[in-house]
Backbone as CSV, one residue per row, in Angstrom:
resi,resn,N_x,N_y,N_z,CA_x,CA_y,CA_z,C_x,C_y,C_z
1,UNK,55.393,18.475,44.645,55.417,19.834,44.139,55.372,19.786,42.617
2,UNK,54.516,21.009,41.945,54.901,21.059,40.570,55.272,22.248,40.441
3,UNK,55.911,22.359,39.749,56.218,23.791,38.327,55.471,23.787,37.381
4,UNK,55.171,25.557,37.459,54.086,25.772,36.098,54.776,26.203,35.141
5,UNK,55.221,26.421,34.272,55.553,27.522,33.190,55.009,27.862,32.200
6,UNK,54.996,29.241,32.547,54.021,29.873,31.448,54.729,30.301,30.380
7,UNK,54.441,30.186,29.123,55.441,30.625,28.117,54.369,31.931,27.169
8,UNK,54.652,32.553,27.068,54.218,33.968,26.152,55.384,34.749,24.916
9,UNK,54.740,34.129,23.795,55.451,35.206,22.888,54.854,36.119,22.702
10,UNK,55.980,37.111,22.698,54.624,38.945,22.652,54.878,39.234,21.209
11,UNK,54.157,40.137,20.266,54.077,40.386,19.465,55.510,41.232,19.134
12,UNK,56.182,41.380,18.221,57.736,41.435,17.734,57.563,43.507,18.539
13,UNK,58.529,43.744,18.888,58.201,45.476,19.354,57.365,46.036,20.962
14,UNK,56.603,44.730,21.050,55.968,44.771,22.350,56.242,44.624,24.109
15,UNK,57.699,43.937,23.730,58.122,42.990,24.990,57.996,44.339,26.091
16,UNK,58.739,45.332,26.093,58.982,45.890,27.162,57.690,46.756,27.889
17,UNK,56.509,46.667,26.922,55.135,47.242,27.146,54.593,46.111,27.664
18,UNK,54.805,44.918,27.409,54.093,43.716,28.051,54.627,43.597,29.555
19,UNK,56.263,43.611,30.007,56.683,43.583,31.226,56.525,44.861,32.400
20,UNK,56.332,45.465,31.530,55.926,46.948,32.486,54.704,46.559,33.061
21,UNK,53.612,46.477,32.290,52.290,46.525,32.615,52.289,45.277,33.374
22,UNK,52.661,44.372,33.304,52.589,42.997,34.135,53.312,43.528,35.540
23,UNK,54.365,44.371,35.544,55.251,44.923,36.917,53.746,45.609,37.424
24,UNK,53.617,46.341,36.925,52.780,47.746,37.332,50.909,47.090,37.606
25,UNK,50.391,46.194,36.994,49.136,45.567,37.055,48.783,44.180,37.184
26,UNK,49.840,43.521,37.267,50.022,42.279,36.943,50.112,41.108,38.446
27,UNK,51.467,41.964,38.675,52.758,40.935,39.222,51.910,40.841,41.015
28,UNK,51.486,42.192,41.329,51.052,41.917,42.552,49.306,40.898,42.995
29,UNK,49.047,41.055,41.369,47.645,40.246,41.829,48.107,38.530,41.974
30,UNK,48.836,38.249,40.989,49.028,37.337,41.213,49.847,36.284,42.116
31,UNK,50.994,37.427,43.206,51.171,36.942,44.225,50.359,37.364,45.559
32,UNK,48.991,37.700,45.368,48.180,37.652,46.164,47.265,36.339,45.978
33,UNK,47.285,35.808,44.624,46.249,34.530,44.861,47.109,33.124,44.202
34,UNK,48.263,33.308,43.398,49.154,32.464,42.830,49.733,31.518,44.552
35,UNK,50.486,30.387,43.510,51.507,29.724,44.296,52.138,30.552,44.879
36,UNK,53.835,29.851,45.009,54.766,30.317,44.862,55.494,30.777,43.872
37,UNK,55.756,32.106,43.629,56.753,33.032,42.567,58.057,32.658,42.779
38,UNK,58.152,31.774,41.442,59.785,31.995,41.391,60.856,31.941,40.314
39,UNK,60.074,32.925,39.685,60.604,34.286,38.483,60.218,34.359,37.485
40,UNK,60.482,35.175,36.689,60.113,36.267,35.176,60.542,36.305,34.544
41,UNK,61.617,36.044,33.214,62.349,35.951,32.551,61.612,36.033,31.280
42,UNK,62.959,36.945,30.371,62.918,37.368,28.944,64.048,36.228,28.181
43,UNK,63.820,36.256,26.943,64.345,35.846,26.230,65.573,36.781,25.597
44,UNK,66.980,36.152,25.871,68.446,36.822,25.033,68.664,36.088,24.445
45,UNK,68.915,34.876,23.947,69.120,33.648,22.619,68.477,32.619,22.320
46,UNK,68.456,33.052,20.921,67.404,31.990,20.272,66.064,32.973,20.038
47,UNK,64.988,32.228,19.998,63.453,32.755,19.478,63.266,33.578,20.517
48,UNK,63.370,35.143,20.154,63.315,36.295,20.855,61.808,37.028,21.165
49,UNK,61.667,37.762,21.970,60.220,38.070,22.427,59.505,37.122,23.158
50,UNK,60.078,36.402,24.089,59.615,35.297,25.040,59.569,35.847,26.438
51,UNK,58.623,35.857,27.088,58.491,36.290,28.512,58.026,34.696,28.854
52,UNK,58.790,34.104,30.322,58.292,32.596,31.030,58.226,33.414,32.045
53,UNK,57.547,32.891,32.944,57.035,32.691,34.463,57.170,31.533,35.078
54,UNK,57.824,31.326,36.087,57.597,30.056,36.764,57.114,30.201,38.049
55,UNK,55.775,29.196,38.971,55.733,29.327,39.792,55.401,27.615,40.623
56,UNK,55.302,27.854,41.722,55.655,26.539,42.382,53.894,26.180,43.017
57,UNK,53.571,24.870,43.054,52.564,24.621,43.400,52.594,23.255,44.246
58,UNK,52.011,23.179,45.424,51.993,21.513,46.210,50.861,21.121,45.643
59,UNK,50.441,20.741,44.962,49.091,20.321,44.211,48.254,21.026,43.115
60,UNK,47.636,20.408,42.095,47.285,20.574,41.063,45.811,21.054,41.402
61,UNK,45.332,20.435,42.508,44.100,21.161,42.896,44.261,22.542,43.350
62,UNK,45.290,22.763,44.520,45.665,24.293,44.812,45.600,24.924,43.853
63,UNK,46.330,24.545,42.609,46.673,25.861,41.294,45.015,26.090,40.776
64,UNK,44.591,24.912,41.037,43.218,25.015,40.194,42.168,26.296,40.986
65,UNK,42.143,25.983,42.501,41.119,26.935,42.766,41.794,28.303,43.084
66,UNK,43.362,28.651,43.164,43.993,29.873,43.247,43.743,30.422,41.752
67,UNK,44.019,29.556,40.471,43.776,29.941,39.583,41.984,30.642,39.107
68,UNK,41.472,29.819,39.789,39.889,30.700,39.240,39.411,31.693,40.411
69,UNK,40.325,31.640,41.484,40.230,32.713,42.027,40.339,34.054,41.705
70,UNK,41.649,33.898,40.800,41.890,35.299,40.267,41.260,35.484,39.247
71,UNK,41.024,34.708,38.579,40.101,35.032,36.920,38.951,35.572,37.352
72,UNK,38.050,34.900,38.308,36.652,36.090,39.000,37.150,37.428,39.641
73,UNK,38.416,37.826,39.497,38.474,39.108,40.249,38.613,40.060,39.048
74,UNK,37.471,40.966,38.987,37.852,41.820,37.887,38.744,42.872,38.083
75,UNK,39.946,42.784,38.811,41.162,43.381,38.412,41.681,43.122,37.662
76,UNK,41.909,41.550,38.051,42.658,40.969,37.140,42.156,40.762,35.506
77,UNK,40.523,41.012,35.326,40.238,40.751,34.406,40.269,42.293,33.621
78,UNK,40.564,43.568,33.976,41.379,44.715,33.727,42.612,44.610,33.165
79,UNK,43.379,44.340,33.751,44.909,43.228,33.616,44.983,42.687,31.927
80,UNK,44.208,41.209,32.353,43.915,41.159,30.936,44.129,42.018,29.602
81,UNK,42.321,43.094,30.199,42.329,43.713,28.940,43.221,44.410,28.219
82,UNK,44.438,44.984,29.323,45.264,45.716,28.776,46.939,44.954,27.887
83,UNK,46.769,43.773,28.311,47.831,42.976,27.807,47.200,41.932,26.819
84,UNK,46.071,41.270,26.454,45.688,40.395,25.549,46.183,40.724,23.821
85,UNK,46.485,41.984,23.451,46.867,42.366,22.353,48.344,42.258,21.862
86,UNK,48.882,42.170,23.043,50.371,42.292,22.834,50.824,40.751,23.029
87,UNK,50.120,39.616,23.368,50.360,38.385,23.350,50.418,37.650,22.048
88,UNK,51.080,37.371,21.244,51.493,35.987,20.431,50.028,35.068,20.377
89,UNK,51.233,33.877,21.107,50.687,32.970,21.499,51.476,32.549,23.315
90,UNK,50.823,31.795,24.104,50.732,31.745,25.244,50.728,29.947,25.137
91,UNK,51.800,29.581,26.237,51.743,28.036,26.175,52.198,27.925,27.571
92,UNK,51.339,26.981,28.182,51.542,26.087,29.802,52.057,24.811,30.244
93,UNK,52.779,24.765,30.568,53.663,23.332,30.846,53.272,23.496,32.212
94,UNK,53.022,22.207,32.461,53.047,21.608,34.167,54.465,20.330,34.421
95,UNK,55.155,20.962,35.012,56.608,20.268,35.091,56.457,19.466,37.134
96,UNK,56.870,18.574,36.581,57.450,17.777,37.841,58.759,17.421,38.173
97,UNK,58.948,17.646,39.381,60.395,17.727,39.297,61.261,16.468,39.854
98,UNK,62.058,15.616,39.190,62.561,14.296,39.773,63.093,14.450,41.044
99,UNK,63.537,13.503,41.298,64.123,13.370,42.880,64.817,13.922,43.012
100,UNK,66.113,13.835,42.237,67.570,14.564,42.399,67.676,16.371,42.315
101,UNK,66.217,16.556,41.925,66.312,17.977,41.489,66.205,19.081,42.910
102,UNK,67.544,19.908,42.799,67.205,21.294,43.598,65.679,21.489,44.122
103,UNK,65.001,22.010,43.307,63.602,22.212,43.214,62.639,20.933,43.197
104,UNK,62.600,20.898,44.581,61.500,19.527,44.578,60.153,20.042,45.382
């Protein structure tokens, strides 16, 4: 199994316009073609305006063709248009999880 995490800083004033629209346009496309969802989180301490995502994947190939699945769906590429402005910068970690870990 891996973990993805997506990391997004939104532009300083934006956060709660970025999580709405991701609730409201977002959240259901991507548990129609994503892994497994398993959660959303804001930033309360430290470098503020951080939205992560984590989701669960049995293979790096799965994420790959779920992932360009959704990028050809122009909903999602709607989606996009309405959130690309309010993004920072955007960073992806692919995490593996050791033996001992809960989440394997």
């Amino acid at each position: 199994m891996f973990i993805e995490e997506r990391d997004y800083r939104i532009k300083p004033g934006c956060l709660p316009k970025f999580v709405k629209t991701y609730e409201k346009h977002g959240l259901h496309l991507q548990k129609k073609y994503l892994g497994t969802f398993l959660g959303y989180f804001t930033t309360e301490i430290g470098e503020l305006n951080h939205v992560v995502a984590l989701w669960a994947w049995d293979s790096l190939d799965e994420r790959d063709r779920a992932r360009s699945a959704m990028l050809a769906d122009p909903e999602w590429q709607a989606y996009l248009d309405m959130v690309v402005e309010l993004i920072d910068i955007q960073q992806t970690r692919i995490l593996k999880p050791v033996g001992f870990s809960p989440i394997r």
